[in-house]
N, C-alpha and C positions, 0 to 999 in steps of 0.2 A: 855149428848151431848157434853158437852165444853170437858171431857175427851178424846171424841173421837176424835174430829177433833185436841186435840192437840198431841195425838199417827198418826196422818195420815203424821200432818208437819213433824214431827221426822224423819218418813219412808220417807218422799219424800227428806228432806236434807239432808241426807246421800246419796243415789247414788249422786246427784248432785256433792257432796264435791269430792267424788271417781273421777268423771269425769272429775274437775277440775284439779286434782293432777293429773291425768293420760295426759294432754295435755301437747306440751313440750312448755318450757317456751320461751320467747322470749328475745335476751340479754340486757343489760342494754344501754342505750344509752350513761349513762353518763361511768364516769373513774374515775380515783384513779388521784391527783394532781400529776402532773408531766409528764403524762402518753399521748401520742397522740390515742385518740378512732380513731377507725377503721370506715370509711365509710360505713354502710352498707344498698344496696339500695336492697326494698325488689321485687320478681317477682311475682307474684302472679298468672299469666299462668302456670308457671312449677313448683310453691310452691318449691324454693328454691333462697335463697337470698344471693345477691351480694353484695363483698368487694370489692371496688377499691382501689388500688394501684397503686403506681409508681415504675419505674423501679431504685435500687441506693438506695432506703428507706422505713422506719421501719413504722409498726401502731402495736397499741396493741388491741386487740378485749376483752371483757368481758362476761364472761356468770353468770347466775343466779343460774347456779349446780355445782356441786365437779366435775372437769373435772379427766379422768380415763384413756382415748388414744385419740388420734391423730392420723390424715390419711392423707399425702398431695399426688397425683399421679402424679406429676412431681418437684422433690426438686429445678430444673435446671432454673424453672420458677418463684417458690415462695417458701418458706419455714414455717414452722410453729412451735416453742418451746411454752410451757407452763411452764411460767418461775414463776405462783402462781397456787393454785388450783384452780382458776375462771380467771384467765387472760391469753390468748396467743402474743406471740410476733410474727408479720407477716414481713416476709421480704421479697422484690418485687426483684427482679435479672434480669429478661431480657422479654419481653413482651412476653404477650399470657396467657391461661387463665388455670387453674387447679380447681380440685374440692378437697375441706379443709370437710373432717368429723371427727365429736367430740362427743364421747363418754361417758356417764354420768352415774349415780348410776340410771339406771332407763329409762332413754330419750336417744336421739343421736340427731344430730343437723348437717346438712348440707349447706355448702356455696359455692360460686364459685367466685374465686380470678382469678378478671379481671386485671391484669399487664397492665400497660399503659407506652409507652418506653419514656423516661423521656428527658430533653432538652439538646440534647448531646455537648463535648466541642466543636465540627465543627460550630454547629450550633449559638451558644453562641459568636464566633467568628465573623463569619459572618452578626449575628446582630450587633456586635458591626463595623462589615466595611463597612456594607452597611445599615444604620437607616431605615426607611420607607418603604423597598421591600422587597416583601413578598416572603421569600426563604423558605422552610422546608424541611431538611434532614429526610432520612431513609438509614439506615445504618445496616449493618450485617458484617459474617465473608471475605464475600468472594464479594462484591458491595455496593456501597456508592450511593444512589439516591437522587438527588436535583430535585423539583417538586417546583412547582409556579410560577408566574408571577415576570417581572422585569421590571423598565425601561428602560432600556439601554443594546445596545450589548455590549459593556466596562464591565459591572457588570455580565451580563450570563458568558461572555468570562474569568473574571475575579475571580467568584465563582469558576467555572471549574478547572481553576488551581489552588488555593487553596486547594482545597479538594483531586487534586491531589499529591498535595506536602506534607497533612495531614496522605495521608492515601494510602501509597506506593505499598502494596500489595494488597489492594482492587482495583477490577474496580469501575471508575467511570461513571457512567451517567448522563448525564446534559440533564434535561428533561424541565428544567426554557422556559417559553415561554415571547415571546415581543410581546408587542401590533401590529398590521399589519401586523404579521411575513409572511410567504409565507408557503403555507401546502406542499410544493415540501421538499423530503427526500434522494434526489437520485442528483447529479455532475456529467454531460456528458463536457469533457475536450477533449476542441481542441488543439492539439500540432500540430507544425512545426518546424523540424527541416531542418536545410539548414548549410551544410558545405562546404568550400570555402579552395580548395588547389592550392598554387601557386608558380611554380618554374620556375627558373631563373637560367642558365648556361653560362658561358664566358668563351671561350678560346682562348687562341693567341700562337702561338709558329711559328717558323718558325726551319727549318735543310737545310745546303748548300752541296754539294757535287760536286765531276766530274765523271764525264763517264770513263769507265774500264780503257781507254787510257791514262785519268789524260790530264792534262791540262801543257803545256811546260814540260813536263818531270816530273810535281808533280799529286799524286793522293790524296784527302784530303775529310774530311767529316767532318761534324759539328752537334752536337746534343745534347740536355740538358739530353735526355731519358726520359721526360716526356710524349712523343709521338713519335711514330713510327718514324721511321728514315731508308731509303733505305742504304743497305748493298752489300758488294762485296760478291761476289763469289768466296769463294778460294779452293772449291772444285775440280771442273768440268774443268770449262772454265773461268779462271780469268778476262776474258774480259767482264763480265757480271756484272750488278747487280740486287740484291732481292727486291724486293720492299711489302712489308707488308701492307703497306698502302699507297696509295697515297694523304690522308687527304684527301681537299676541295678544294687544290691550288696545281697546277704541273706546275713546269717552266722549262727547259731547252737550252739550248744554243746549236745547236746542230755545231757551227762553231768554237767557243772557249771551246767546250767540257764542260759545269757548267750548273749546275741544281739547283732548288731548290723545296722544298715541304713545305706548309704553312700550318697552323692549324690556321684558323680563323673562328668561331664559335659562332652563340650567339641561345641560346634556350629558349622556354616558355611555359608554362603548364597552364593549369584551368581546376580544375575540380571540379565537385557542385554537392552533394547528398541530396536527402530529403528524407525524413518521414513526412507525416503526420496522427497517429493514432488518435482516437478517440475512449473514454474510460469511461465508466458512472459507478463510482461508489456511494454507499449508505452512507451515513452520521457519519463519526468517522472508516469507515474501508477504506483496502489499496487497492488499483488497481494496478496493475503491465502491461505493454505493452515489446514486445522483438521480435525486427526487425532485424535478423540477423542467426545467426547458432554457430555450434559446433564443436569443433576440438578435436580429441584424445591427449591427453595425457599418456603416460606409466607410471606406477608406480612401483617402485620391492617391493614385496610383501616377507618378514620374510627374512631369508637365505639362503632359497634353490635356490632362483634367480627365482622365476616365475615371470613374468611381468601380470600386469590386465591395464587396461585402462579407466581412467578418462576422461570425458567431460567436457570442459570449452566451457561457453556461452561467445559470441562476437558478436559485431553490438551493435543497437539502444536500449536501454532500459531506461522506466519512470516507474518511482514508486509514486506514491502522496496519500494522505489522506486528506480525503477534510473535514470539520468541517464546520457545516451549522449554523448562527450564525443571524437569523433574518434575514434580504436584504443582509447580507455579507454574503461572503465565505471565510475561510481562510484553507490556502492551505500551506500542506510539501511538496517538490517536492524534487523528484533524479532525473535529469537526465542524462542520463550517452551515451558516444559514444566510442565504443572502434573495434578498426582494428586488424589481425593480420601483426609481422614484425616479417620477416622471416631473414631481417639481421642480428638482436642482438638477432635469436635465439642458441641455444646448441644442440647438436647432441650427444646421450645416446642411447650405445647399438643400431647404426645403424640409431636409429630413430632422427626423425629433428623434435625439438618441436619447436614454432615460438613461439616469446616474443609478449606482448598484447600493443598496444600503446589508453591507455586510458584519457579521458578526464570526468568528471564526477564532477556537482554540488549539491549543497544541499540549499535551500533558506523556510524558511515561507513567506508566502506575505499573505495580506488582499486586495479583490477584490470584487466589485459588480459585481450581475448579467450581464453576458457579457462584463465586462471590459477586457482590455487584459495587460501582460508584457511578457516584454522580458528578455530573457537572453544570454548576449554576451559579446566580449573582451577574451572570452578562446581563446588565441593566442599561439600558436607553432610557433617561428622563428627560423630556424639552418642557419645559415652562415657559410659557407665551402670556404678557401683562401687555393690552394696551386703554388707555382712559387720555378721555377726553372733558375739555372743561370749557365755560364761556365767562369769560376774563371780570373779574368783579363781581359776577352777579353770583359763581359759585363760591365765592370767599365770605358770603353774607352767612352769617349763623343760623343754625338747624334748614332753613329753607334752600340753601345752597346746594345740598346735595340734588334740589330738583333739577340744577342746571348742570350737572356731571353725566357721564355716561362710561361703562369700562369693559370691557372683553374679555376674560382669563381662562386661559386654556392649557390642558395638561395633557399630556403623553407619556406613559410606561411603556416600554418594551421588555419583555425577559423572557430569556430562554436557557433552559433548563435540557440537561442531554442524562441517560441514563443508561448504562454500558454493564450488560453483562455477558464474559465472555465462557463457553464451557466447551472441552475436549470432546470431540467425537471420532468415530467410528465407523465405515460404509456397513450396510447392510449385508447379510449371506441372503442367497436366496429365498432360504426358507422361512428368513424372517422379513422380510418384505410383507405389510399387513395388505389386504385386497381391497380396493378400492366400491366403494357404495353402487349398488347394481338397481335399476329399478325394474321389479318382477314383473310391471305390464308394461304390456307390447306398444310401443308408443300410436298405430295404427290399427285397431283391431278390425278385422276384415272373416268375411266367411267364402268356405270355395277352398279351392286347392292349397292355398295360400296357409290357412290354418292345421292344414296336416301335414308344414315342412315342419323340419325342426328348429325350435326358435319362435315359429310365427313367420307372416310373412301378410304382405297386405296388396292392394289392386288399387294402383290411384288413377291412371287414365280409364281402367277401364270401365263401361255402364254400368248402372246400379243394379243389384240385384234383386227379384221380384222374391214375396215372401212363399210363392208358389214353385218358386225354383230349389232345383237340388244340384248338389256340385258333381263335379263327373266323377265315375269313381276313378282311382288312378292305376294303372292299368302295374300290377308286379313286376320290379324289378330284378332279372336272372342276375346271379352272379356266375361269374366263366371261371 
């Protein structure tokens, strides 16, 4: 009996031992001195176990069998060399996850290498310039994302540009939130513009003369040519004179034959343009406005001398970018006013192109919700002097100034921009206000027409007699 049952143990410890050696083993926790072991956390849902990694650095992993091949399915992510026969070397490169299989005399062994994207230098920086606020970058080839909480607009505002001074060709996104911030993501910007032109003209001149007959036997005439000046006749009937202009002042003598014509003059201008657009845009993008028009331009095109024709835009234009920064807004602003002047233009092949008389700023500002600034002081002054004299005879004391004449002419431009910008919010339905209705019927008409509902009116058709009655209308079944 003891024979038997100790042939039964034999039988039964053997499969067992088989079954043992058949399962695959699990790797070693520990490592060889020197060596950083590999993280390895196991799943037990999907019977396949996870290595964590960093992104920039190494682990070595260890197994319990003669390793044979290696499998990484994305090298870009992680990599994997077996640098002994039981040890591999893992290296983490850029986050995201890959699957590592490993091949054995016998077994295979599956993991999956979790890359975790490591503390980049933006970020490292950033801790070090701003201690206690909680920034965290995410970064790629083509945007840079700041996420978390701050205290202060100075430090969101300030991160921002950082990162964009870090990282030139990336977009950035500043998604840093402030305690109280306001959830509005949209800058509805009220502009006024008002331009203020003002001219100013002086002139003085005087010319003396006589009558065809001349005066005692002399005929004489006096003039700087600055202005019109009456002329003889030596055509026709030299007993005449021409007169071109008679100025503003006519004097004549008609007993001692002497005349005179006076140029005295004074002129004044105002004139005052506005705009005022209104412009909502969305949070780090540009909004453009353009109150004005377009004028042709000729171009000659290669050799042959064909002309095509450009457009150039003129008038009112604002460009701004609004950056929403907790209770502040800061704002880029263009604003620009441009005229055309047809005096300082050039005349090409017939055509008259007119020169641009522009005025155009550029400013950042920091404002609260419906705060406002201005912008002003763009000044155009031209002063224009010209005078004329007749040589000797205006150098004569007190009486000299009769023989002078002088033109002076002034021009102001200014323009003045007034910029306020305030957070808004789309509409819900319910608050959408109704638009102005007007209660009569814009055709009132009698007949069928007035017992639709609404109203309802008869334009082709003939008039109707006051003896007439409308038909009645015959009820409507419903089925």
């Amino acid at each position: 009996m003891t024979r038997q049952l100790s042939s039964l143990v034999m039988v039964l410890a053997v499969p067992a031992l088989l079954a043992a050696q058949a399962l695959p083993q699990q790797p070693s926790a520990t490592s060889p001195a020197g060596q950083a072991p590999a993280t390895v956390v196991s799943d037990a849902s999907a019977h396949v176990d996870r290595i964590l990694l960093t992104a920039g650095r190494s682990s070595v992993l260890t197994t319990d069998f003669d390793i044979t091949r290696i499998a990484v399915t994305n090298p870009a992510v992680a990599d994997a060399t077996a640098v002994q026969s039981r040890e591999v070397l893992l290296d983490g490169k850029s986050a995201g996850t890959v699957s590592l299989i490993i091949w054995g005399a016998g077994t295979r062994r599956q993991f999956d290498l979790v890359v975790e994207p490591g503390v980049s230098t933006l970020q490292q920086q950033l801790q070090a310039l701003f201690p206690g606020e909680d920034i965290k970058v995410d970064s790629n080839e083509d945007a840079v994302i700041l996420s978390g909480r701050v205290s202060s607009t100075t430090v969101m505002l300030k991160a921002g540009e950082i990162a964009r001074a870090s990282s030139s060709k990336a977009k950035v996104m500043n998604m840093l939130q402030l305690p109280g911030a306001s959830g509005s993501k949209q800058v509805m910007l009220q502009v006024r513009f008002a331009e203020v032109n003002r001219n100013a003209v002086q002139e003085l001149g005087v010319s003396f003369f006589t009558g065809p007959n001349g005066y005692e036997n002399f005929m004489a005439r006096s003039t700087t040519q600055q202005f019109a000046a009456p002329d003889f006749n030596t055509s026709a009937d030299p007993s005449q004179l021409t007169f071109s202009d008679f100025l503003n002042l006519f004097v004549f003598n008609t007993k001692h034959n002497l005349g005179a014509v006076i140029r005295a003059l004074q002129t004044k201008g105002y004139f005052q343009s506005l705009a005022e657009p209104n412009l909502i845009a969305y949070d780090g993008q540009e909004a453009s406005f353009l109150a004005g028009g377009e004028f042709p331009v000729p171009v000659a095109q290669g050799l042959g001398g064909a002309i095509s024709i450009q457009w150039k835009e003129f008038g009112v234009r604002l460009k701004f970018t609004p950056t929403i920064a907790g209770d502040l807004i800061r704002l880029k602003v263009e604003p620009e006013v441009s005229s055309l002047d047809f005096n300082n233009g050039i005349t090409l092949q017939g055509y008259r192109i007119p020169a641009l008389i522009t005025r155009r700023a550029q400013t950042d500002v920091e404002l609260r919700d419906g705060q406002s600034f201005a912008i002003a002081g763009l000044l155009n002054n031209i002063t224009q002097e010209n005078g004329a004299a007749i040589p000797w005879l205006s150098s004569l004391p007190i009486i000299g100034n009769l023989f002078k004449s002088k033109s002076d002419q002034k021009q102001q431009t200014e323009l003045m921009v007034l910029i306020t910008p305030q957070l808004v919010q789309p509409l819900e339905p319910d608050e959408v206000p109704s638009l102005p209705v007007n209660p009569k019927r814009f055709i009132p008409s009698k007949g069928i027409g007035s017992q639709l509902q609404g109203g309802g009116g008869l334009v082709d058709a003939p008039p109707v007699k006051k003896d007439d009655k409308p038909a009645p209308v015959p009820p409507v079944k419903k089925q």
